[in-house]
C-alpha positions as CSV (number, residue, x, y, z in Angstrom):
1,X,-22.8,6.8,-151.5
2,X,-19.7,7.7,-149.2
3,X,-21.0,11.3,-148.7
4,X,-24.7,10.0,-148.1
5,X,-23.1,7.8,-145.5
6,X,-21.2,10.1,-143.9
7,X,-23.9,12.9,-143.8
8,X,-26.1,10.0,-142.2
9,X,-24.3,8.3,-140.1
10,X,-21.3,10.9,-139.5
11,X,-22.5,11.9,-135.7
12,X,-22.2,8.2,-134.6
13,X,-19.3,7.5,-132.4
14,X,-17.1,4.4,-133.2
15,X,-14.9,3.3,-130.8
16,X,-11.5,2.0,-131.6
17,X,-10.5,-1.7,-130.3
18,X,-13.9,-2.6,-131.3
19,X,-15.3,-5.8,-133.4
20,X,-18.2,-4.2,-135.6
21,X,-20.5,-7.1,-136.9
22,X,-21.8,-5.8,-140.0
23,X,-25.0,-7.0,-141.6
24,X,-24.7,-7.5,-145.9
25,X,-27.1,-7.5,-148.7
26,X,-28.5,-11.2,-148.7
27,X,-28.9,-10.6,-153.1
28,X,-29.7,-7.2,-153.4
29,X,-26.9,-4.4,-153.7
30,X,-29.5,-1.8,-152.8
31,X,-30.4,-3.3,-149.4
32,X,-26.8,-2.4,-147.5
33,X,-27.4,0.1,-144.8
34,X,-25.8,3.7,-145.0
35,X,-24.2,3.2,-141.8
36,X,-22.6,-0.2,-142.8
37,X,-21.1,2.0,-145.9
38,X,-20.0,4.3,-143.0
39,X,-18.7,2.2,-141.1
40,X,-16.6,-0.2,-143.9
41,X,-15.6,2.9,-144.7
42,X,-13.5,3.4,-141.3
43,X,-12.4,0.1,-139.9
44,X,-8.5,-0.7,-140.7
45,X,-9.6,-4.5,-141.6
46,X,-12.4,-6.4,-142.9
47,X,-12.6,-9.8,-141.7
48,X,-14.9,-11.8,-143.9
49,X,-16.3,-15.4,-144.8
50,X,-15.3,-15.3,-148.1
51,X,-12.3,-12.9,-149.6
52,X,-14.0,-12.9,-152.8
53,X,-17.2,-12.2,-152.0
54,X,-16.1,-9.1,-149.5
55,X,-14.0,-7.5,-152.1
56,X,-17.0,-7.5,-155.1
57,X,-19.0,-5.7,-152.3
58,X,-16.2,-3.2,-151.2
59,X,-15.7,-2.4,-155.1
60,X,-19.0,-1.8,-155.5
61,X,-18.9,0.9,-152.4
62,X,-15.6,2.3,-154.1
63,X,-13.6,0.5,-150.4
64,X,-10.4,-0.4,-150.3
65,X,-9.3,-2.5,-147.2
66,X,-7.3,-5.3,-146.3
67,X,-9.3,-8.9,-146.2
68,X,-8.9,-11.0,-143.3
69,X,-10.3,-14.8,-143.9
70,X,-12.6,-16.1,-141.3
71,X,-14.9,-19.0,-142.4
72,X,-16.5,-21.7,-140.4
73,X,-13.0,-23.9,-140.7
74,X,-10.4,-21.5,-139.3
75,X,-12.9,-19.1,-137.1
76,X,-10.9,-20.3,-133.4
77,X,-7.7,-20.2,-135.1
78,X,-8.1,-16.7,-136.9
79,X,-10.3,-15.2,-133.9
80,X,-6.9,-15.0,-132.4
81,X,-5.4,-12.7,-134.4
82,X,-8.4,-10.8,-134.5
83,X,-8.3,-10.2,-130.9
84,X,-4.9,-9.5,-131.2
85,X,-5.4,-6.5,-133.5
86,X,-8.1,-5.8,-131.5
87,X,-6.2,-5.2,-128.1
88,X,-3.6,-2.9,-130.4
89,X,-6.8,-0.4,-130.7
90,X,-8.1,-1.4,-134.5
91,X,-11.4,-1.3,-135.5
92,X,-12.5,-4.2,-137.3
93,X,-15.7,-5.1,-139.2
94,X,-16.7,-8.9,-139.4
95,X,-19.2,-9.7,-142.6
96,X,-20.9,-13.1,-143.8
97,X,-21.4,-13.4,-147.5
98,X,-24.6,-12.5,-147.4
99,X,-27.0,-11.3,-144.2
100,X,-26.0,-10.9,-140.3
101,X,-23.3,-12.7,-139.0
102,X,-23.1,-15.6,-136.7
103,X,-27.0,-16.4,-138.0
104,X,-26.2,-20.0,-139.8
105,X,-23.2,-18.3,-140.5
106,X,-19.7,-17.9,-138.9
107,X,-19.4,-15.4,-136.2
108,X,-20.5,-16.2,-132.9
109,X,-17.2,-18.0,-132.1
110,X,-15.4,-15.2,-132.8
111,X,-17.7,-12.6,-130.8
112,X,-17.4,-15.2,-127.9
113,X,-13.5,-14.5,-128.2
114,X,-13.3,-11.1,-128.2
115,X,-15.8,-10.3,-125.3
116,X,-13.8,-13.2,-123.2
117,X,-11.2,-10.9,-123.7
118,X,-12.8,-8.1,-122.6
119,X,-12.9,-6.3,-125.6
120,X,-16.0,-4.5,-127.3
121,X,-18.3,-5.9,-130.1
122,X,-21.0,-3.7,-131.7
123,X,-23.8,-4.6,-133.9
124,X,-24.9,-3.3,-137.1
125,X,-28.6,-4.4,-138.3
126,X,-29.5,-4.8,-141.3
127,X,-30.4,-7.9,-143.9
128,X,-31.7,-11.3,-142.8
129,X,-33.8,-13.8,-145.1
130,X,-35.3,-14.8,-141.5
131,X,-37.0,-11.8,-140.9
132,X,-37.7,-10.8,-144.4
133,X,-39.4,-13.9,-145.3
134,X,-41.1,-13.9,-141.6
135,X,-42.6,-10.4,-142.8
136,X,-44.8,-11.7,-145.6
137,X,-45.8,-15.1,-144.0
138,X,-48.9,-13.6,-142.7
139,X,-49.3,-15.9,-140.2
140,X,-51.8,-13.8,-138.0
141,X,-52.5,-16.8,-135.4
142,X,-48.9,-17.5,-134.5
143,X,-47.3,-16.8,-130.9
144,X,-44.3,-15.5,-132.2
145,X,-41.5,-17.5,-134.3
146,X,-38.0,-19.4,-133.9
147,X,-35.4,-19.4,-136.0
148,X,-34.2,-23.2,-136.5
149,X,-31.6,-22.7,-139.7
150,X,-30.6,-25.9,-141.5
151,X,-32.1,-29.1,-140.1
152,X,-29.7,-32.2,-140.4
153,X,-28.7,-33.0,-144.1
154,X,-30.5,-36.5,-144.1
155,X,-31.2,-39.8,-142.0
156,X,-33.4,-40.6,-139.1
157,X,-32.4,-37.5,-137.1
158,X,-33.9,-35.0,-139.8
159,X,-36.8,-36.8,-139.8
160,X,-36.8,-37.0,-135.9
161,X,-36.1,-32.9,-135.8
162,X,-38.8,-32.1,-138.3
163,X,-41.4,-34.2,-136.4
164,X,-40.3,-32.1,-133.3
165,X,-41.2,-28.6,-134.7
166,X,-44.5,-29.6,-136.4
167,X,-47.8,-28.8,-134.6
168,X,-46.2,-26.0,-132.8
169,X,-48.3,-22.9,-131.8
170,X,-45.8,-20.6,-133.0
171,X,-44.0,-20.3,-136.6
172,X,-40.8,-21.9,-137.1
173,X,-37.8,-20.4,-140.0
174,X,-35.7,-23.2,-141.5
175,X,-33.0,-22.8,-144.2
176,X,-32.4,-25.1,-146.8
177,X,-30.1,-25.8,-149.9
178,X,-31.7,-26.7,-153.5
179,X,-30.0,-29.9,-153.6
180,X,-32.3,-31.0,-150.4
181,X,-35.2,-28.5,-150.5
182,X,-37.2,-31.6,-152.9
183,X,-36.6,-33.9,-149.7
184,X,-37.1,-31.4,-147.3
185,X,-41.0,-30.3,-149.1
186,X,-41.5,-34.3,-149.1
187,X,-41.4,-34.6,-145.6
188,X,-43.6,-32.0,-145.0
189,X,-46.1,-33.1,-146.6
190,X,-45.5,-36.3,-144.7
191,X,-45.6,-35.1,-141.5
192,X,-47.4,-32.1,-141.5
193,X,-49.9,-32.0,-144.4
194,X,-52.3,-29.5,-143.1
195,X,-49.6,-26.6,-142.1
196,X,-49.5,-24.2,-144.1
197,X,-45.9,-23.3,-145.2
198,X,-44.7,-19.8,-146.8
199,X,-41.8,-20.9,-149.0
200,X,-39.0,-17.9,-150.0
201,X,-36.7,-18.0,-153.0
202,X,-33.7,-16.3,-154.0
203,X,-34.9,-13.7,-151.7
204,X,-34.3,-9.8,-152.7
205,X,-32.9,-10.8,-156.1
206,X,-34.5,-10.4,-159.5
207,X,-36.5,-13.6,-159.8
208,X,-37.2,-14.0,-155.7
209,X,-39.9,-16.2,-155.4
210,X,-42.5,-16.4,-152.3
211,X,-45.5,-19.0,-152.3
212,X,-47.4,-19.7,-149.3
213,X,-49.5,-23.2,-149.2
214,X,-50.9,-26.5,-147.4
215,X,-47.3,-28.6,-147.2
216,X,-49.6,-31.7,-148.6
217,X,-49.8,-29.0,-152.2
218,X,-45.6,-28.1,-151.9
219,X,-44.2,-30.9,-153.9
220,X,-46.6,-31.0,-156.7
221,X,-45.6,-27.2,-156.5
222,X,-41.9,-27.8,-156.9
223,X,-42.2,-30.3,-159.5
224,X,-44.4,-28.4,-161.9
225,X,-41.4,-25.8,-162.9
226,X,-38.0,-26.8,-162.9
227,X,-36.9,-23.1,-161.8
228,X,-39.0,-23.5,-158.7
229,X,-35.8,-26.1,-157.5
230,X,-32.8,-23.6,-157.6
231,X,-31.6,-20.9,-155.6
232,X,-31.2,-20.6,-151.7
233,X,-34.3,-21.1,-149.6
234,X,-35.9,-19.8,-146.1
235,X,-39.3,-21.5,-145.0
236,X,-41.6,-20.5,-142.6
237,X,-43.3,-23.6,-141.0
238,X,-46.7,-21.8,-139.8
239,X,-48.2,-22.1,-136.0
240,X,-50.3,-24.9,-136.6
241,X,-54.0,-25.2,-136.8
242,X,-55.4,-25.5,-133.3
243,X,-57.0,-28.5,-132.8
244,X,-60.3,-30.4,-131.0
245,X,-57.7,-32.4,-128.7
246,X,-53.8,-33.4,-128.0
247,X,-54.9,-36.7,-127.1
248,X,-57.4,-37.5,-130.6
249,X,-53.9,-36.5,-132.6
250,X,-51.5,-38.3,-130.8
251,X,-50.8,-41.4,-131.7
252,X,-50.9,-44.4,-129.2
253,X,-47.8,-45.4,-129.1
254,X,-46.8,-41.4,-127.8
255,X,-49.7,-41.6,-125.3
256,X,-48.9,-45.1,-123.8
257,X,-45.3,-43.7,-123.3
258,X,-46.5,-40.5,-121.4
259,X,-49.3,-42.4,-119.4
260,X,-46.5,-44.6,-118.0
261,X,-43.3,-42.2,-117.6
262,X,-45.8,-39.6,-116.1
263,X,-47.0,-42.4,-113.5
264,X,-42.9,-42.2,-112.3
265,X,-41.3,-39.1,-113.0
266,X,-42.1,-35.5,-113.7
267,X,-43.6,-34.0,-116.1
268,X,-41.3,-32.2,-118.3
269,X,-38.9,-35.5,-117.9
270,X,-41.5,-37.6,-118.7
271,X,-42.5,-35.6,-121.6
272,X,-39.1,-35.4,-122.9
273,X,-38.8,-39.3,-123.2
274,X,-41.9,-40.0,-124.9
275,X,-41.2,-37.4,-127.7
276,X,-37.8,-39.4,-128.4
277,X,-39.6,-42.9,-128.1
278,X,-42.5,-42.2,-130.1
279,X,-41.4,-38.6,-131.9
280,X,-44.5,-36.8,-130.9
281,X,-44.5,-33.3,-131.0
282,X,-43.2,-32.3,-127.2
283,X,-46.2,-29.6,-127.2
284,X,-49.3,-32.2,-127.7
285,X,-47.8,-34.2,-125.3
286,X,-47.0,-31.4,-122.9
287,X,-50.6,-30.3,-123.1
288,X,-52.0,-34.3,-122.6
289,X,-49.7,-34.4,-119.7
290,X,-51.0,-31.2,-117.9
291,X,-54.7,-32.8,-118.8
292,X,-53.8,-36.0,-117.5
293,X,-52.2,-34.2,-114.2
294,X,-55.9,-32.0,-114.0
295,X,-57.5,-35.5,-114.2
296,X,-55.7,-37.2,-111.3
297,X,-56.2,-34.5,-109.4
298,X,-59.6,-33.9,-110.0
């Protein structure tokens, strides 16, 4: 692997003093990028989410470099000796467990650090379970996607956050753990019965896992194999289907609350106010308020 890397990836120049943000196998071995070998292969340190993790992976490669612990608990604290080590003229590689750093994973403090300091950062692509679920979603009618990550654990502001991204015209890639993906489906189906939702499990490893389907059908889904419940999870929320009217979906209560704040204030403000009162989607009741605006001034 060391001599397909360098053959590859040889001719690249990597400059010393430099943070390299390297992107990891999210389950699969296979997956890691010939230039990430290359690279692991020259950095003086390897600063990593998880010691035990990094070093299974550099064995695997046949690496042998000193760990450095960065995890989401001690990133501002160790970011400083990182940029120390830095401004001496290593190189040194930063990995996650599993994908691309500083996505719903530690990182992006420490990159923050290092360019304040003036120092360079480089990325390496590679593995994401946003992108690689995103790629078999087939949703044809979306206006491109956002990456949410991990919605509050529980209470009234997960339910308030998942009210917010349903009916969107665009999809929407949430993370979520086993313990809380039964909750998760549940509300869902709740809110959004008639989305259709591609669900990814235990992506890239040997019993991976991807099931597209109306959110009202997930949790009869889930329930009917006890496997179905384990592992790590990425859903896409598909754009939603278009429909006859903002104002026929909304609920009164949300379209009260515009009608009056839109009487006083502007539009995005008054938008913004009625999706916390009532927790309308903000696009329905962005598009009633621009058809309300049309009909005033008409």
């Amino acid at each position: 692997m060391l001599q397909a890397a360098e053959a590859a990836a040889g001719a690249q120049q990597y400059p010393a003093a430099c943070l390299y943000l390297v992107a990891t196998p999210i389950g699969n071995l296979a997956d890691i990028s010939l230039r990430a070998i290359q690279v692991l292969s020259l950095v003086d340190a390897v600063a990593c989410e998880d010691t035990r993790v990094t070093a299974g992976l550099l064995r695997h490669l046949g690496l042998h470099k000193p760990l450095l612990s960065l995890h989401q608990h001690n990133e501002h604290e160790a970011a400083a000796g990182l940029v120390a080590r830095l401004q001496a003229g290593e190189r040194i590689a930063y990995v996650s467990d599993a994908g691309t750093p500083a996505v719903s994973d530690p990182g992006a403090a420490l990159v923050a650090a290092v360019q304040a300091a003036g120092l360079r950062t480089l990325p390496l692509p590679g593995a994401s379970s946003a992108t690689t679920l995103m790629s078999v979603a087939g949703d044809a009618q979306a206006s491109g996607f956002r990456f949410v990550g991990f919605l509050p654990p529980k209470g009234q502001e997960r339910r308030r956050r998942l009210q917010a991204l349903v009916g969107a015209d665009h999809s929407q890639v949430l993370f979520e753990a086993p313990h809380r993906i039964e909750d998760l489906l549940n509300l869902l189906a709740e809110l959004a019965p008639q989305q259709r939702v591609t669900l990814g499990r235990e992506l890239t490893k040997q019993f991976e896992t991807v099931h597209t389907a109306l959110a009202a059908e997930l949790p009869a889904w889930l329930a009917a194999d006890a496997q179905r419940g384990r592992g790590e999870f990425v859903l896409v929320l598909h754009a939603a289907p278009a429909a006859e009217s903002a104002e026929e979906e909304l609920p009164l209560l949300a379209r009260r609350s515009l009608e009056l704040l839109a009487a006083e204030l502007p539009l995005k403000q008054a938008v913004a106010l009625a999706a916390e009162i009532s927790g309308a989607p903000r696009n329905q009741l962005y598009e009633l308020g621009l058809a309300m605006k049309k009909a005033r001034e008409a």
